[in-house]
Structure formats: structure tokens, C-alpha cells
C-alpha positions in Angstrom: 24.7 -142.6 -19.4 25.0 -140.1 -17.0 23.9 -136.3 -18.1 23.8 -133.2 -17.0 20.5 -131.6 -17.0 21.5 -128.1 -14.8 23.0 -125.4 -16.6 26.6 -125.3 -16.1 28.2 -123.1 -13.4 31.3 -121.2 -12.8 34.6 -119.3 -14.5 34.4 -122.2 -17.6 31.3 -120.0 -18.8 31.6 -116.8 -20.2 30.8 -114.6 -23.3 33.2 -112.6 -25.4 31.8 -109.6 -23.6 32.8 -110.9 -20.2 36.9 -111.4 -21.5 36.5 -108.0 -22.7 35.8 -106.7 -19.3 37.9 -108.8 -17.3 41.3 -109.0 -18.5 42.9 -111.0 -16.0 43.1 -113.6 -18.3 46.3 -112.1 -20.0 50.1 -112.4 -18.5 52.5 -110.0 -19.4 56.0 -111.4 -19.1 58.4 -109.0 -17.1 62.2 -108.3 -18.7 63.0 -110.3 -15.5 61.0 -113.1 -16.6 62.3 -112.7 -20.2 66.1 -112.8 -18.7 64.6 -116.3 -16.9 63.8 -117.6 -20.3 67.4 -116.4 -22.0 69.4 -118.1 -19.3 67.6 -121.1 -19.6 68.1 -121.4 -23.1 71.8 -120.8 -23.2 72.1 -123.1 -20.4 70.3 -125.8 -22.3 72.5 -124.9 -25.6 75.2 -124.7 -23.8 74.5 -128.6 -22.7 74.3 -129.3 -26.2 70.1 -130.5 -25.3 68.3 -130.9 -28.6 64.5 -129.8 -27.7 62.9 -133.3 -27.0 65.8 -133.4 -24.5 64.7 -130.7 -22.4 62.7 -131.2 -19.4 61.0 -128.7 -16.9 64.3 -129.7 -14.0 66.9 -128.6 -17.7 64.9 -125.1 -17.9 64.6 -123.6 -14.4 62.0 -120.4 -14.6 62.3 -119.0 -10.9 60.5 -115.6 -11.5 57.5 -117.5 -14.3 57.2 -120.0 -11.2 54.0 -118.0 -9.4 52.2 -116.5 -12.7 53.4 -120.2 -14.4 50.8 -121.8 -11.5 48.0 -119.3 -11.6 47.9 -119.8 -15.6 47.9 -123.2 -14.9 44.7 -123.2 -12.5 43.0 -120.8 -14.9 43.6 -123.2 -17.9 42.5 -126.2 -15.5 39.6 -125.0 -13.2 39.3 -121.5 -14.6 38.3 -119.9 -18.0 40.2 -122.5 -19.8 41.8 -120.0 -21.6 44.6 -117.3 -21.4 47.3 -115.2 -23.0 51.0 -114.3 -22.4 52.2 -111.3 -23.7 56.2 -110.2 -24.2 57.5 -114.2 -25.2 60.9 -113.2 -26.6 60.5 -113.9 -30.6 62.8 -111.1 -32.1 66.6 -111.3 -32.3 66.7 -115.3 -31.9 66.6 -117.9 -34.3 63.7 -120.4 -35.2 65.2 -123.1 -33.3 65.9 -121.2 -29.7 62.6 -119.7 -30.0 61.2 -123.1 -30.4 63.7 -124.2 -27.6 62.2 -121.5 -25.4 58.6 -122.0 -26.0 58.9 -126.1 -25.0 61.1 -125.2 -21.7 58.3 -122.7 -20.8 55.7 -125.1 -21.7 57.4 -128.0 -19.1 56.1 -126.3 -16.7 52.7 -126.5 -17.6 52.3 -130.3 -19.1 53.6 -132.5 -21.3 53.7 -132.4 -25.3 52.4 -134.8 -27.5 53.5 -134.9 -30.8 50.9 -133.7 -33.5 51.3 -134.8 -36.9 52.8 -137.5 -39.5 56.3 -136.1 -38.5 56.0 -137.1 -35.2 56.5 -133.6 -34.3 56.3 -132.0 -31.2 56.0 -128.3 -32.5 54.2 -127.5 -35.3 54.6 -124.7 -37.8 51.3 -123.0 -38.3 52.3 -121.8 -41.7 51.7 -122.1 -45.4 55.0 -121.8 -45.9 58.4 -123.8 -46.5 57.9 -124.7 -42.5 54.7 -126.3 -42.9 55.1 -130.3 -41.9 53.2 -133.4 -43.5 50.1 -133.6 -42.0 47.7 -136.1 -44.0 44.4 -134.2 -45.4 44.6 -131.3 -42.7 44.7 -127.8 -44.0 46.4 -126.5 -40.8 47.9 -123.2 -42.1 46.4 -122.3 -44.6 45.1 -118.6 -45.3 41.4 -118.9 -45.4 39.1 -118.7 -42.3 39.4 -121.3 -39.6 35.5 -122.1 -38.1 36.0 -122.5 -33.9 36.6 -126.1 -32.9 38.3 -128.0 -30.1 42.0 -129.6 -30.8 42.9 -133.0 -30.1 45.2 -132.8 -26.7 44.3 -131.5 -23.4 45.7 -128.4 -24.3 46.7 -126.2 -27.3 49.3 -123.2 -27.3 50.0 -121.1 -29.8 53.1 -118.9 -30.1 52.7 -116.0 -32.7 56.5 -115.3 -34.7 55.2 -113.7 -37.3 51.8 -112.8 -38.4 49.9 -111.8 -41.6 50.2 -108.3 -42.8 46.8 -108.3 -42.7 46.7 -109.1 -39.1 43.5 -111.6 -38.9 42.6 -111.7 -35.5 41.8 -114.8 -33.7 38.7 -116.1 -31.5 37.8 -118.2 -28.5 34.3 -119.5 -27.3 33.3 -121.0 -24.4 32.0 -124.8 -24.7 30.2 -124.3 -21.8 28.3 -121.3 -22.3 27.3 -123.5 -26.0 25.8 -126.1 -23.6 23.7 -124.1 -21.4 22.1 -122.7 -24.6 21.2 -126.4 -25.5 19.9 -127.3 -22.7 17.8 -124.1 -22.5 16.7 -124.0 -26.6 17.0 -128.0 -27.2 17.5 -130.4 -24.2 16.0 -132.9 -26.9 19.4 -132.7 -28.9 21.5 -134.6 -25.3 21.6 -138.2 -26.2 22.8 -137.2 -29.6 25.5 -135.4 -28.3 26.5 -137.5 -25.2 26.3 -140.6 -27.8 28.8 -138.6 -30.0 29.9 -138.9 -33.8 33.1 -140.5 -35.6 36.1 -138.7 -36.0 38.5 -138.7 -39.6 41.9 -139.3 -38.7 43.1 -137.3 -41.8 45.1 -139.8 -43.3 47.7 -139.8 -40.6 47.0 -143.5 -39.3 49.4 -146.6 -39.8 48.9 -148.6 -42.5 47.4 -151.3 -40.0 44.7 -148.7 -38.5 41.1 -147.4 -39.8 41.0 -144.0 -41.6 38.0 -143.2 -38.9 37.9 -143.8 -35.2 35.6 -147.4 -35.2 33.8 -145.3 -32.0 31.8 -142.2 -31.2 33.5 -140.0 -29.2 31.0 -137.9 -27.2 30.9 -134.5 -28.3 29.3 -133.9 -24.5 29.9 -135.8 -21.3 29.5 -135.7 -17.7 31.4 -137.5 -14.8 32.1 -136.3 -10.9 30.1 -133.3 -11.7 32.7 -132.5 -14.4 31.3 -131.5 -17.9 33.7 -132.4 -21.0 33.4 -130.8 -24.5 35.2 -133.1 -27.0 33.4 -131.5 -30.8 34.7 -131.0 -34.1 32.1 -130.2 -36.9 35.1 -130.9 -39.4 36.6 -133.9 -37.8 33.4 -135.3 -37.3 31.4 -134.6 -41.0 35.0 -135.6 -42.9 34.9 -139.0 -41.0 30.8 -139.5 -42.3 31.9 -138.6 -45.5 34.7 -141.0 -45.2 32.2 -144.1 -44.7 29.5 -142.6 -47.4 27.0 -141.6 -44.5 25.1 -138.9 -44.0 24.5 -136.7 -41.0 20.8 -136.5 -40.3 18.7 -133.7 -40.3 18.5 -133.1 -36.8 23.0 -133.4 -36.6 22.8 -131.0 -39.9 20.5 -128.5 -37.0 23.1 -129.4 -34.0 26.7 -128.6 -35.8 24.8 -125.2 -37.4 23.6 -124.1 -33.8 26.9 -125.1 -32.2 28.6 -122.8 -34.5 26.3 -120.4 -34.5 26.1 -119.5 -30.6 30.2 -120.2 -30.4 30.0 -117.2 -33.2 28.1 -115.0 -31.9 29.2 -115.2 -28.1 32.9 -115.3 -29.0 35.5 -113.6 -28.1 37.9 -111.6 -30.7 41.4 -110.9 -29.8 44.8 -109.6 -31.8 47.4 -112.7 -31.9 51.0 -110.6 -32.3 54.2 -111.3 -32.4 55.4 -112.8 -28.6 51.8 -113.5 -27.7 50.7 -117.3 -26.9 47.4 -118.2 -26.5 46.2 -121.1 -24.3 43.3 -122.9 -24.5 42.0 -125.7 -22.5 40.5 -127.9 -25.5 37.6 -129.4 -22.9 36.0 -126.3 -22.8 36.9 -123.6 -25.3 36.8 -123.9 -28.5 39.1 -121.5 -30.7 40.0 -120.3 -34.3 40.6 -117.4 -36.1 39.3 -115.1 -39.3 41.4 -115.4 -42.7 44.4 -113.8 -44.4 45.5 -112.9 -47.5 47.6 -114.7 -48.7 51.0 -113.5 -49.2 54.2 -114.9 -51.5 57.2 -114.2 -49.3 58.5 -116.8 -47.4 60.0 -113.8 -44.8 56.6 -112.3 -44.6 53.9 -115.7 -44.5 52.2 -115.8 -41.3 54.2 -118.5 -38.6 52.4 -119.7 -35.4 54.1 -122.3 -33.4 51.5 -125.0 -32.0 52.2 -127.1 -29.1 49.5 -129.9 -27.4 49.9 -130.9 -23.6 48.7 -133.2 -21.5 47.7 -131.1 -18.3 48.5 -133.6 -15.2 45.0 -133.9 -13.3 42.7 -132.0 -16.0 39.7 -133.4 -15.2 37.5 -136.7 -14.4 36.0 -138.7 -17.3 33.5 -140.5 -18.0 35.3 -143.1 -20.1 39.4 -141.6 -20.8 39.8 -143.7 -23.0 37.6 -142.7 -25.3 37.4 -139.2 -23.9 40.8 -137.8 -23.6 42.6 -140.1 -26.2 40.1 -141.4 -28.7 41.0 -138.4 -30.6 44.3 -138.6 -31.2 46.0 -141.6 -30.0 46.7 -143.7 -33.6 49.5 -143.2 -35.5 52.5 -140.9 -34.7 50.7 -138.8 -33.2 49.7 -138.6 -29.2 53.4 -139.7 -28.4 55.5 -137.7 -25.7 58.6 -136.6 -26.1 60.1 -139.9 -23.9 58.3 -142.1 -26.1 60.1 -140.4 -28.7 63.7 -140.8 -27.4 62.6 -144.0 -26.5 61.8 -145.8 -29.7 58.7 -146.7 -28.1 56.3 -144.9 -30.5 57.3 -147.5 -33.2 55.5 -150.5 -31.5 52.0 -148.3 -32.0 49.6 -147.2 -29.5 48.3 -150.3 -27.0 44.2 -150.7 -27.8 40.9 -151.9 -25.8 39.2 -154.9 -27.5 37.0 -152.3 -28.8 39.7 -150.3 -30.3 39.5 -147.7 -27.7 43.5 -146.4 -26.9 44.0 -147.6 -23.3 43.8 -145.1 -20.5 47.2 -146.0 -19.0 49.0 -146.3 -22.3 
């Protein structure tokens, strides 16, 4: 096992105090840009192109094409996270906005569907909008602790948010591990050996309710370090076989959370904003709401996972980049979708490990 015993270097570590100081993270969209994204999307309705239709050559961006790319690097080999600012939410209906925020997305990977709907955006809500999702409590209006998401990527589009206006948080992975290695090296092999992962009771019938691996919550290849934790995802899935975590796991998820909390970064999530974050380095969440009773008012986010095309090296992918989320319907693309090809199930390793290439 091959581990990384220097601190980590470079833009993928940071503190809430550096984003405050260096906003270069965030990208305000221009009204040209804006027009871009209205022409696109009466072209595409125009064509009659239901969303899993549309592909980046259907939903041409010409003035995004420059800040599209340098969000892209940032996301890739920079922070690992950013904003946009200005996304055009008011004055459209649900479904174009959704339309909108997939052709922008096109050009920065390719969705995977997310939940047991098979669906390729989902409603961040506790309202009528929310979609089946096993055991998750994706929505709901208490606080969400920072963790990583399942894809390469996660984006969130705020339509509408709490009157309360809870504001949401990012932490770098990175930063987490140079503070283990400097207060407990001792805790490595734990964390490059990794912990199960609950798959929330979105599985087929035919699959185990938790991955039958560890997926490393740490690992290192091609002088690439990779953050794949979940306190929750991981805990749930011990639970879920009647095991404990051990006194010294109890001290790693408390520190983890600890140093993400107090090094995090706090930031408004508004109506139009997006958020970005690369899910092998940041981990994100947000503080709670109150909870509210009108459907017109409830807090709506719009969620889409990505696969970023040449995100990183790993150590195993398999097990890395798609033990996490590659078993039921979720993990599927929006071909595989068209396709029919999601029915025959994700293609496995003898040791149950999804396949790289599948």
C-alpha cells in the first residue's frame, strides 16, 4: 500500500480564511452569457430534446467557453471548488431551468444518475419535488455535517432557498490530511485500509445493502492524494452488519469533523448561484432551516453528479472512483439511460468491485 507521508502541497489546500481572501474562486455570469444560455435552451425546445437528450454539441455556450475551462481546471487541479453567480432561475419554469443547468453542465462532464429514480437531477427539497431515495434524508431541514458525495463531482443550483437563508460550507480534504499526518500519522493504515459504505436501500434486489469492500477513505497513486469519506455512509453500513466502530475510528470520524469544522469555509447559497465541488478533495454541507409548510416557499436546490474526464490517477478506480456508487440505478449516464442499458445492472470484479471500464 502506497502512502503519503509529506504534507500535501498546492491550491487543493486551503482554509476558510484563505476563500475569504481570495475570491477568484467565484464566476459571475455576464447578461451575454446569460443570453448564451436562453438561446441554447429555446433551441433545444425548439428541437423538441427532452433533457437526457441534450448533449454539450445540442447546447453551444460560445461566450461560457473560456470561464467554462478555467472552472473546469480549478475544480480538476485547483481548489476543487467554485461558484457561479447570475444562473438565470427567475421567469422560467422548473423544467427549462433544469434544461439549462444540464446544457451548462455538458460542458464540464458527464451526469450520473443519483437516486432510485434513476434520475439525473435531483430536487434538494422537502417538498412535493423530493424523489425516492431509499434511507437518505437528502433535503431535509436539519443540519447537514460536511462529507464527500458519491460522483466525481457535485453541483448545486439554488432556485429557491429557506427564508431563513442557512448558509452552506466547504472544507478542504486536504488541509484534514495534513493535520493527520502532523497530530496522528498512527491513524494512516486505518484510513488507507478504509471502511464499508451503506447503500441506503437503493440496491437491486440481487445486490448487498453494504459495499462487500472498504473503500479507502485516503489513498495515494502518481503523487495524486484521493479523499473518498463519509462518517454517515460509513457508520450506517457498520450499523447495518451489527458492528461497531472501534475506539480509535470513534477518535478518527470526531477529528475529521472536527478540523473540517473549524477550518471551513461559510458562504450564502442564493437564488442563481451553483456551487461546485470536486468530491476528491472538498468535502461540503450546509447549517439547518426551519422548516417551512408552503410548497411555493420550501427551500429547492437542484443537484447534479459528473464524471470529470481525466480527474485524477487512482490507486485502484474501481474501488476508488466507483465503489461508491456504481449498484443499482444509480452511477448510470444519461446514454445508458436512453439506451436501456442500465437494466442489465452494473458489470462487477470477482470481488464485487464495479469494473473500471464499465
Amino acid at each position: 500500500m502506497d502512502m503519503l507521508r509529506q504534507p500535501v502541497e498546492g491550491p487543493s489546500v486551503w482554509t476558510g480564511a484563505d476563500l475569504e481572501r481570495d475570491r477568484s474562486w467565484t464566476y459571475a455570469l455576464s447578461h451575454e452569457q446569460v443570453a448564451d444560455l436562453d438561446r441554447a435552451l429555446c433551441e433545444v425546445k425548439r428541437r423538441g430534446l427532452d433533457l437526457a437528450e441534450i448533449t454539450r454539441a445540442d447546447f453551444p455556450l460560445p461566450s461560457l467557453e473560456d470561464d467554462l475551462a478555467r472552472l473546469l481546471s480549478e475544480l480538476r487541479d485547483g481548489r476543487g471548488f467554485a461558484a457561479v453567480r447570475g444562473f438565470p432561475v427567475d421567469g422560467y419554469a422548473l423544467e427549462d431551468v433544469e434544461k439549462m443547468y444540464w446544457g451548462l453542465c455538458t460542458h464540464l462532464g458527464t451526469g450520473v444518475t443519483q437516486n432510485s429514480e434513476a434520475g439525473l437531477i435531483h430536487c434538494v427539497t422537502d417538498g412535493q419535488r423530493r424523489p425516492q431515495m431509499g434511507t437518505r434524508g437528502v433535503g431535509n431541514p436539519g443540519p447537514v455535517g460536511l462529507h464527500i458525495d458519491l460522483a466525481d463531482c457535485v453541483a448545486l443550483c439554488c432556485v429557491r432557498q429557506a427564508p431563513d437563508d442557512p448558509f452552506s460550507t466547504v472544507a478542504s480534504a486536504m488541509h484534514i490530511y495534513n493535520e493527520i499526518l502532523c497530530q496522528h500519522p498512527e491513524w494512516l493504515p486505518q484510513l488507507y485500509e478504509g471502511f464499508v459504505w451503506t447503500r441506503r436501500s437503493e440496491q437491486n434486489s440481487d445486490e448487498p445493502p453494504v459495499s462487500n469492500y472498504k473503500v479507502p477513505a485516503y489513498s495515494y497513486a502518481q503523487g495524486v492524494l484521493t479523499c473518498r469519506f463519509n462518517a454517515g455512509w460509513s457508520r450506517t453500513g457498520m450499523q447495518e452488519l451489527d458492528q461497531a466502530l472501534t475506539g480509535e475510528e470513534e477518535e478518527i470520524f470526531r477529528f475529521i469533523q472536527k478540523v473540517a469544522s473549524e477550518h471551513c469555509f461559510r458562504f450564502p447559497l442564493h437564488p442563481g448561484d451553483i456551487a461546485f465541488c470536486n468530491n476528491y478533495t472538498v468535502f461540503h454541507g450546509r447549517a439547518g432551516h426551519d422548516p417551512v409548510e408552503e410548497e411555493e416557499r420550501k427551500r429547492l436546490l437542484l443537484r447534479i453528479w459528473m464524471d470529470l474526464e481525466n480527474v485524477r490517477p487512482f490507486s485502484d478506480e474501481g474501488l476508488v472512483r466507483y465503489g461508491t456508487i456504481r449498484y443499482g440505478r444509480l452511477g448510470w449516464t444519461a446514454s445508458d439511460l436512453l439506451s436501456g442499458r442500465y437494466r442489465e445492472g452494473h458489470r462487477l470484479r470477482a470481488d464485487g468491485v464495479p469494473e473500471a471500464s464499465a
